[in-house]
C-alpha positions as CSV (number, residue, x, y, z in Angstrom):
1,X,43.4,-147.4,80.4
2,X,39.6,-147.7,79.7
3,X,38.3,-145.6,77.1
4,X,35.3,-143.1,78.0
5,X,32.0,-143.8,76.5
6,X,30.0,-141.2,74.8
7,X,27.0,-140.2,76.0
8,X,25.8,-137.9,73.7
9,X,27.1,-137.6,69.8
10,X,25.1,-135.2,67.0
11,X,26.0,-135.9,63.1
12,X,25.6,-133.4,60.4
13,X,22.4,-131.2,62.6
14,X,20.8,-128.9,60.7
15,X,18.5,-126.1,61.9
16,X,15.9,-124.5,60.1
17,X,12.9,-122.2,60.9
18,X,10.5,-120.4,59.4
19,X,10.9,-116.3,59.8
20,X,8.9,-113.5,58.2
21,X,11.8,-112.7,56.1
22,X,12.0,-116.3,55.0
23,X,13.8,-120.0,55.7
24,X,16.3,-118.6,58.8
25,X,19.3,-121.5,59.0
26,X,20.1,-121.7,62.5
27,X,22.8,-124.5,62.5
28,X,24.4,-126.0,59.7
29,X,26.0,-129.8,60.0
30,X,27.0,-129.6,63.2
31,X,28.9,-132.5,64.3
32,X,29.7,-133.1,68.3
33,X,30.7,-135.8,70.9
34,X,30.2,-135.5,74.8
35,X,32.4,-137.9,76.5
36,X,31.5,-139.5,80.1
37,X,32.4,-137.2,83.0
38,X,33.6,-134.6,80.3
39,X,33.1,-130.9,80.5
40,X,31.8,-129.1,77.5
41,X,31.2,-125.4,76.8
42,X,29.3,-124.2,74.0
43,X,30.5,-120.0,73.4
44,X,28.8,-118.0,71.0
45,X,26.9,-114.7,70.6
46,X,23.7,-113.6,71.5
47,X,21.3,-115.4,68.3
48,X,24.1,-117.9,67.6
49,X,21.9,-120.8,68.1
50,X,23.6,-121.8,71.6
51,X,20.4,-122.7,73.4
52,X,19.2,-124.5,70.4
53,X,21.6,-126.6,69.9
54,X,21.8,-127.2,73.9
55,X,17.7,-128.1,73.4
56,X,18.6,-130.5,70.0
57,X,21.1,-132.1,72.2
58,X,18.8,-133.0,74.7
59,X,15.8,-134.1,73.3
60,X,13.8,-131.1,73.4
61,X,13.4,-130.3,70.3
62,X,13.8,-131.9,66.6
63,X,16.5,-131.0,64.2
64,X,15.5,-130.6,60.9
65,X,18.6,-132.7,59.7
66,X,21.1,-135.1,61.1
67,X,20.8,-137.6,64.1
68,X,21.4,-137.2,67.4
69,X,21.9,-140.3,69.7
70,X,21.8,-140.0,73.6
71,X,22.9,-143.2,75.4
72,X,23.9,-145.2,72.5
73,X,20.0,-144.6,71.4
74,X,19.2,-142.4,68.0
75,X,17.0,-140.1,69.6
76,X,16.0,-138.6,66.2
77,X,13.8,-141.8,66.1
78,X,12.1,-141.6,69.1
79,X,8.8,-139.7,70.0
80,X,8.5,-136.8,73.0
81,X,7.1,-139.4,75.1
82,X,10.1,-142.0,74.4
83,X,12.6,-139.3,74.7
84,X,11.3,-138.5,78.2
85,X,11.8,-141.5,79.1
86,X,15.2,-141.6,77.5
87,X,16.4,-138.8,80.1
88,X,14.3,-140.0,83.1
89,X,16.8,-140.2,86.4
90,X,20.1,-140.0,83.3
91,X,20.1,-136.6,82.9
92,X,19.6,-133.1,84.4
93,X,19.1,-129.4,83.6
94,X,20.1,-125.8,84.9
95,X,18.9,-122.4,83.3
96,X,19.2,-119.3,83.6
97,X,15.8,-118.2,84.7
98,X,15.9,-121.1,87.3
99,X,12.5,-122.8,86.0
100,X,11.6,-123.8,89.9
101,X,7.5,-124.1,89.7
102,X,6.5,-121.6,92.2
103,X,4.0,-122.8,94.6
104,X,6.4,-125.7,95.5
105,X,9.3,-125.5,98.5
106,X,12.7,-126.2,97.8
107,X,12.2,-129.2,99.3
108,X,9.2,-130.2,96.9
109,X,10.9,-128.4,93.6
110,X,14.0,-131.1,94.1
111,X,11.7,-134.2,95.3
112,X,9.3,-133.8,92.2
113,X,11.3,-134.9,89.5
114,X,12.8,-137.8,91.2
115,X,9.2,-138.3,92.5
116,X,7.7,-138.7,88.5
117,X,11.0,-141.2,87.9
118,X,9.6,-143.1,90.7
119,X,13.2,-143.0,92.5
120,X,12.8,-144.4,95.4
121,X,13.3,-142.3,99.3
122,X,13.3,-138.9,97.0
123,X,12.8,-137.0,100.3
124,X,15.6,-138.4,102.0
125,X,17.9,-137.9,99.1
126,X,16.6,-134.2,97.9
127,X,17.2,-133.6,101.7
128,X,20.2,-134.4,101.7
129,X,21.7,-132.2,98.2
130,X,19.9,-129.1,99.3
131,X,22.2,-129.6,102.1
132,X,25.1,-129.8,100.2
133,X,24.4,-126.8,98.5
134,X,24.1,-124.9,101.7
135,X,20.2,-124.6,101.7
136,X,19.2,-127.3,105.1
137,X,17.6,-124.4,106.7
138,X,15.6,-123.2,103.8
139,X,14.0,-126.1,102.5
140,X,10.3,-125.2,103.1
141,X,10.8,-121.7,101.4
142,X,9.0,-121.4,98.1
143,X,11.5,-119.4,95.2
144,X,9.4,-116.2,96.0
145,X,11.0,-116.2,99.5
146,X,14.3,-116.9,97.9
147,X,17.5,-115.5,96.3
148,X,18.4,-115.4,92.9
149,X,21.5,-117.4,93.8
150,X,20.1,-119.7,96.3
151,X,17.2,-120.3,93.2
152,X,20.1,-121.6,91.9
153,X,21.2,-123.2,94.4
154,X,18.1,-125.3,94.2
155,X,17.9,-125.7,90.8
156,X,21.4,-127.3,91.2
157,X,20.2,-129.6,94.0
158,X,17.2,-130.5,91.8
159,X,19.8,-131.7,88.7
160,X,22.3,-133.8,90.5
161,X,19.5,-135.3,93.3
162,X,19.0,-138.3,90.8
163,X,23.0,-138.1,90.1
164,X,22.7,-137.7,86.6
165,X,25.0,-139.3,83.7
166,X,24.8,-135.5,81.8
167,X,23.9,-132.5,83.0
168,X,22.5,-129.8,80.1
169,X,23.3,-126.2,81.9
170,X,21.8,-122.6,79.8
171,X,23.7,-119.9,80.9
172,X,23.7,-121.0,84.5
173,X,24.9,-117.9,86.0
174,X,23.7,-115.6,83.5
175,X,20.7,-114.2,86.0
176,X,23.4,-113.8,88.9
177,X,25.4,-110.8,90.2
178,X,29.4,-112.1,90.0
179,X,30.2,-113.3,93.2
180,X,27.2,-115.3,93.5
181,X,27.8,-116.4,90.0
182,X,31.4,-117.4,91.0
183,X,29.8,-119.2,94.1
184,X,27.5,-121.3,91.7
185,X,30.5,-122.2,89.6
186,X,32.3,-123.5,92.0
187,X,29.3,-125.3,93.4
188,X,28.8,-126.7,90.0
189,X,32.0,-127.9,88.9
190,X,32.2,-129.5,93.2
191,X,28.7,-131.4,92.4
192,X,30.3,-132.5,88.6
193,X,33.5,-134.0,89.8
194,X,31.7,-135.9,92.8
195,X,28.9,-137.2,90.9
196,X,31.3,-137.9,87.8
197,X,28.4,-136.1,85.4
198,X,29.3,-135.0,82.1
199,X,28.3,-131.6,81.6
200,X,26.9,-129.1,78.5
201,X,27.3,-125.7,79.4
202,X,26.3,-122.6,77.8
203,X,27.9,-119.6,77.9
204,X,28.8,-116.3,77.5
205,X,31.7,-116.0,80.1
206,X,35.7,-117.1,79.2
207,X,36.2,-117.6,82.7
208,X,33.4,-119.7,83.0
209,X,34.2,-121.8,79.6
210,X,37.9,-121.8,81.2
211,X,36.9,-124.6,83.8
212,X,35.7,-126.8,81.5
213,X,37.8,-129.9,79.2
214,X,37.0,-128.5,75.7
215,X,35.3,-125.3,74.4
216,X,33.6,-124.9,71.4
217,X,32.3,-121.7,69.5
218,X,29.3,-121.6,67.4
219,X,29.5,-118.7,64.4
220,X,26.5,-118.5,62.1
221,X,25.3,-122.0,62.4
222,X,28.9,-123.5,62.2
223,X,30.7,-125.2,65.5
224,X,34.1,-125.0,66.0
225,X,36.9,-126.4,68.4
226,X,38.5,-123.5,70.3
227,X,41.9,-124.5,70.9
C-alpha cells in the first residue's frame, strides 16, 4: 500500500502580536501534518487562534516561530510573491463571508483565478463546476443578485475549478441558515472525495468536524488531537 504524501506540515509555530495590554501569544509550538486527500478539522472557541493558524498554514501570513512547509517547500523562507506562486492552481479557499468580488458574475468570480494562473479554457471548466454545484442557470448573476448559500455555492465552484491538491475552508457554513449549511456540506465533502483534495476546515460545528478523518482542538495557543 502506498504511503500518502504530506502536503502541508507546521513545526513548533509560534504566534505573537502586539496588544495594548502587551505581547498577546496566540499559538504556542504548534506541530501539524495534512496528509493527501485527508480531511482535517481545526475546533476551537471564538479567539482561539483558529483562523490564524488556518492563514499561517496557508501562506498568508508569517509565524513569528517555527516553519511551515507546503509542497515539500519551507514556506517560512519564501517571500508573498513566491508564496503566491507556491499556491497558484495547488490550492483553494472558502470563507465564511464568501469573498466573491462584487461587480463580477458567477461566471467571471470562478474564471478569474484560474484566469491569473493562466489555466488554460477557464471558461469552459468554471462552466462546467458552477454546474455541478447546481448554479448553470445563474452564471451571469453578480453575488448581489444571489443567495447566501448559492454565494457559497460559487465560492465552492471557484476552489475546486483548478482541482486543487488542498483546499483551506474558514468556517464555511458559518454565514448560512442550517439546511443550506447542511446542503454546502454535503456539496463540499461530494467535490473533496471526487477531486481527491485534502481539506483544512474550520469550525465551530461537531457535526460538521464529524465528517472529517481527524479533528483537532486548539485551547489557548495549544493544538490537540481529539480522539
Amino acid at each position: 500500500m502506498s504511503i500518502a504524501a504530506t502536503v502541508v506540515r507546521a513545526e513548533q509555530l509560534s504566534k505573537q502580536v502586539n496588544a495594548p495590554e502587551g505581547q498577546l501569544s496566540i499559538l504556542n509550538s504548534v506541530d501539524l501534518q495534512i496528509q493527501q486527500q485527508e480531511a482535517v478539522a481545526i475546533l476551537g472557541a471564538s479567539g482561539s487562534g483558529k483562523s490564524t493558524l488556518l492563514g499561517l498554514l496557508a501562506g498568508l501570513d508569517n509565524p513569528t516561530q517555527g516553519k511551515i512547509w507546503l509542497f515539500d517547500t519551507e514556506m517560512t523562507q519564501l517571500d508573498e510573491d513566491r508564496r503566491a506562486q507556491l499556491r497558484a492552481g495547488r490550492v483553494g479557499f472558502v470563507f465564511q463571508s464568501f469573498h466573491l468580488l462584487p461587480a463580477l458574475t458567477a461566471l467571471e468570480n470562478v474564471m478569474l483565478p484560474m484566469e491569473l494562473a493562466g489555466t488554460a479554457a477557464a471558461k469552459s471548466k468554471a462552466t462546467d463546476v458552477l454546474a455541478q454545484v447546481g448554479l448553470s442557470h445563474r452564471l451571469h448573476h453578480i453575488p448581489s443578485q444571489l443567495s447566501g448559500g448559492e454565494q457559497q455555492r460559487v465560492a465552492l465552484a471557484r476552489a475546486f475549478a483548478a482541482q486543487p491538491d488542498i483546499l483551506f475552508a474558514d468556517e464555511p457554513t458559518g454565514n448560512l441558515d442550517q439546511q443550506t449549511g447542511q446542503r454546502i456540506v454535503d456539496l463540499l465533502f461530494s467535490l473533496k472525495a471526487e477531486h481527491g483534495t485534502a481539506l483544512i476546515l474550520v469550525t465551530h460545528d461537531p457535526s460538521l468536524a464529524a465528517r472529517c478523518d481527524r479533528r483537532c482542538r486548539l485551547d489557548n495557543g495549544q493544538l490537540q488531537e481529539v480522539v
